[in-house]
N, C-alpha and C positions, 0 to 999 in steps of 0.2 A: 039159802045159797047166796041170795045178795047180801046177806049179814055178814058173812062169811068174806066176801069180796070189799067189804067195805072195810073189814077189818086189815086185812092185808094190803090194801091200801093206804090207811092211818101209820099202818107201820112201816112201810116203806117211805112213807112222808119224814118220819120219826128218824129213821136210819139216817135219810140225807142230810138232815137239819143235823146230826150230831156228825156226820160226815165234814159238813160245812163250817160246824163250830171247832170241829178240831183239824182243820186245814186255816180258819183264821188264828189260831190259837199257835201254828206253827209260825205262819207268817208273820205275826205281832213278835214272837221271840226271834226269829234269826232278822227281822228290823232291827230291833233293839239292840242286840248281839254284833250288827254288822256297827251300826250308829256306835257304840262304845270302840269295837276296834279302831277305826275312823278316827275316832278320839284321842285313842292309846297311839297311833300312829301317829295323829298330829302332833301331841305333846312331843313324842320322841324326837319328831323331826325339829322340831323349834327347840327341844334341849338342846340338840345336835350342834344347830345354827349359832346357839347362846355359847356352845362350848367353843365351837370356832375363832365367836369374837373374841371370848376371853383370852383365848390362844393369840392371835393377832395380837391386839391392845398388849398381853404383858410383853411378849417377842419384841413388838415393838418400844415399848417401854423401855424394855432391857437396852436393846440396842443404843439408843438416845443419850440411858444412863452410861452405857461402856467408852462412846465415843470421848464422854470429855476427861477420858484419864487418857485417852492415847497420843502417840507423839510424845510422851513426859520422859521418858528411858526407854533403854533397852530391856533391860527387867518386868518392868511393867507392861511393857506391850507383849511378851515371853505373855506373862500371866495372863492377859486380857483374852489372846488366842487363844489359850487351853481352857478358861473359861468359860468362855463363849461357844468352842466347840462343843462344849458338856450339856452346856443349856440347848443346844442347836440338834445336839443328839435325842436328846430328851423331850423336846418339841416336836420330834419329825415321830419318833414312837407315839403322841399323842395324836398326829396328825392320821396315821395311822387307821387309828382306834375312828378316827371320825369320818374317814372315808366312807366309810358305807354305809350304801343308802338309807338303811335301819338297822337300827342297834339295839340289843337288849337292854332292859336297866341295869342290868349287871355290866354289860360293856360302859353305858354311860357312866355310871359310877365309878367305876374303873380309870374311867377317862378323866372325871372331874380330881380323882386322888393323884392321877399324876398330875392335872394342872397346880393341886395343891405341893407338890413334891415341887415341880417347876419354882413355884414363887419360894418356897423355902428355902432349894439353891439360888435360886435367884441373890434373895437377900445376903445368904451365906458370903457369896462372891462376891459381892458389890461389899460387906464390909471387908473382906480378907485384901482387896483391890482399894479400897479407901486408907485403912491403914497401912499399907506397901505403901502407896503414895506419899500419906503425911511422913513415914519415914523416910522415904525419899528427900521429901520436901524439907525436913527438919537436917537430915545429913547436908541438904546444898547450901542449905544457912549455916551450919558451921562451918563447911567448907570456906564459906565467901569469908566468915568469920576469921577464921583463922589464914584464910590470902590474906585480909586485911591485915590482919595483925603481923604476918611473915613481910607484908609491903612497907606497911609501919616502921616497922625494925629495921628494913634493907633500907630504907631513907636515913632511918635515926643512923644507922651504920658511914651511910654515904655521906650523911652530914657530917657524923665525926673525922669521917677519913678526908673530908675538903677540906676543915676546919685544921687537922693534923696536917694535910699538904701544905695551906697558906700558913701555919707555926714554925712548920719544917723549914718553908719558904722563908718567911721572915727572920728565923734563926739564921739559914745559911747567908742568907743577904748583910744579917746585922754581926755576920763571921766570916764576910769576905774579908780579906786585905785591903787595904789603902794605901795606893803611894805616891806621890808628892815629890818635887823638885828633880825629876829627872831631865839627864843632859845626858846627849847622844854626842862623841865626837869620834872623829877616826885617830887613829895610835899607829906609830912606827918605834918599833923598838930599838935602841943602841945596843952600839957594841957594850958599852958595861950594864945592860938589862935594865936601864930605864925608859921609860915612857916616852914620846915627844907626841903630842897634839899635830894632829894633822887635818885638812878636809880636802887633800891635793888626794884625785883618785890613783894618779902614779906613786904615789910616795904611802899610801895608806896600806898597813899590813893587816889589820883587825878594828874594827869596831867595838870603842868600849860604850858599855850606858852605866849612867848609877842613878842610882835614887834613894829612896828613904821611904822604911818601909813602916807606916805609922803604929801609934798604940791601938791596941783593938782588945775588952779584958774578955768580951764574947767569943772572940777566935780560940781555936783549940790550943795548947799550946805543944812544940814540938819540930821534928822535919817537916820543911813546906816544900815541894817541889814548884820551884818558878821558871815557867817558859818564856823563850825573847825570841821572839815571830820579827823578823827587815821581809818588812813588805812594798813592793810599790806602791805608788799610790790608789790605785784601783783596788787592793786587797789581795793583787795576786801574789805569790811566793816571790820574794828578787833573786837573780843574780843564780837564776838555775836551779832554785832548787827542788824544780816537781819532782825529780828520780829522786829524792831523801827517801830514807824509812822511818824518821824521826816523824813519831804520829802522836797526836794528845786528842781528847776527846773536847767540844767546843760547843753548846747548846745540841749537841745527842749526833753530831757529826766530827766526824776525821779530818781536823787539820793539822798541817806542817808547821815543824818549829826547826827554828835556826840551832838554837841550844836550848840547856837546861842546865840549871844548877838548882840544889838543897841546900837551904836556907836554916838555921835552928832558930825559930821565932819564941819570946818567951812574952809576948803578947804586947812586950813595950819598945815604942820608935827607937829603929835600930838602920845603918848606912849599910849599902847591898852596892854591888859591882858586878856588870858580866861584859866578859871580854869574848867576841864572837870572832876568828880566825877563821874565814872562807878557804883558805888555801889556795887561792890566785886573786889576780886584778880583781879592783870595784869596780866597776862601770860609772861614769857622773848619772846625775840623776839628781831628784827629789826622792825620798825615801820616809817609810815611818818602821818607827823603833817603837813593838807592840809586847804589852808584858801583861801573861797570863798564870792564875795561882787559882786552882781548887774547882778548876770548872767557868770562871769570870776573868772576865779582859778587867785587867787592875789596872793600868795604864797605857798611855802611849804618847810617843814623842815626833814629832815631822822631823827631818833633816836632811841637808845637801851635802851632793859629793861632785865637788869642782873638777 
């Protein structure tokens, strides 16, 4: 009976002991099991982390690189926008992906192939943005190019056309008229239609001048039109005549002339006469007898009327 008891006891020792090695036997595996999750968690999170930065650093990278094209055109900056927006779209779906608090290896992977996709637009854009640029940059240098050469031109032009004013100039100058030995005197005419010299303002019917109108082989040859301006001596009109309509042109203004006569000059010194008839009294006075041909004052004479 106690044989018995003792055996039954042994076994029941027997039972707990295998009871106990297989309760530590569980607990050594869900340790280990728990310690590797643990693990597998941790790496996940520091991949996470690691894909964050990389997200940051290129984002900002990008950024940095896009700033120094802008401001350059209009064009360019068009581009810089849509670009940036693409890259920006593209970022925010990986941001995404990294949100949450754990991520499968399939999600992180996923996540690393768009960071990889990101740098590849990345670069895409930045060269399509570089060469937009340099052709920009190459179009504004020939532009400056060819201002130069259009400024160039507009000078060489402006120099020729100064150079042709002062020829034109000196032409017309060295093809004005000359004239020499003029005498102003007043005239009364006779009964048989001769002259008599006069400087008696009662007795004077007209004003004659003459002169002599020199050789010149530069002057065109041909009709000259010559004007004979009695002025006072101040330069104003004499003797009434602001209401005339006798108008000539005179350094690019409207001056009066007494008369005019057409002259046929064939370039060699030839004797000229103009007889100015007022149509009432002279006034006494100091007076100048002024003689104009082609745009220049060719002469002029002082003279009194007693």
């Amino acid at each position: 009976m106690e044989e018995s008891k003792r055996k039954s006891n042994k076994l029941f020792l027997v039972i707990i002991i295998i009871v106990l090695l297989l309760l530590n036997l569980v607990f050594i595996y869900n340790f280990y099991s728990t310690g590797k999750k643990l693990t597998v968690t941790e790496e996940k999170l520091v991949s996470t982390e690691d894909a964050k930065a990389e997200l940051e650093k290129l984002l900002s990278e990008t950024e940095v690189q896009l700033d120094q094209y802008k401001g350059k055109n209009a064009q360019l900056d068009q581009m810089l926008k849509e670009k940036n927006d693409s890259l920006l779209d593209q970022a925010e779906r990986i941001e995404q992906l990294l949100k949450k608090g754990q991520i499968s290896a399939k999600e992180l992977a996923k996540a690393r192939d768009e960071l990889d996709v990101l740098r590849y637009y990345k670069q895409k854009y930045l060269r399509q943005i570089d060469e937009l640029a340099k052709e920009n940059q190459r179009l504004t240098d020939e532009n400056k190019t060819l201002q130069g050469d259009v400024d160039k031109q507009k000078r060489k032009v402006e120099d020729l056309t100064m150079e042709n004013i002062k020829l034109n100039t000196k032409v017309s100058i060295g093809a004005k008229l000359n004239v020499q030995n003029i005498f102003v005197t007043g005239i009364k005419l006779r009964s048989n239609g001769k002259e008599r010299e006069t400087n008696r303002a009662s007795q004077m019917e007209a004003i004659k001048v003459t002169f002599t109108i020199m050789e010149n082989f530069v002057a065109e040859k041909g009709p000259k039109d010559v004007y004979l301006r009695v002025a006072n001596m101040d330069g104003t009109p004499a003797f009434a005549q602001e209401n005339s309509t006798n108008v000539f042109k005179y350094q690019g203004k409207d001056e009066l002339y007494s008369m005019m006569k057409t002259f046929n000059y064939e370039n060699a010194q030839m004797e000229a006469s103009m007889i100015w008839n007022k149509g009432n009294e002279f006034a006494k006075g100091n007076y100048k007898a002024e003689i104009y041909c082609e745009g220049f004052l060719i002469g002029s004479k002082e003279f009194e009327i007693r």
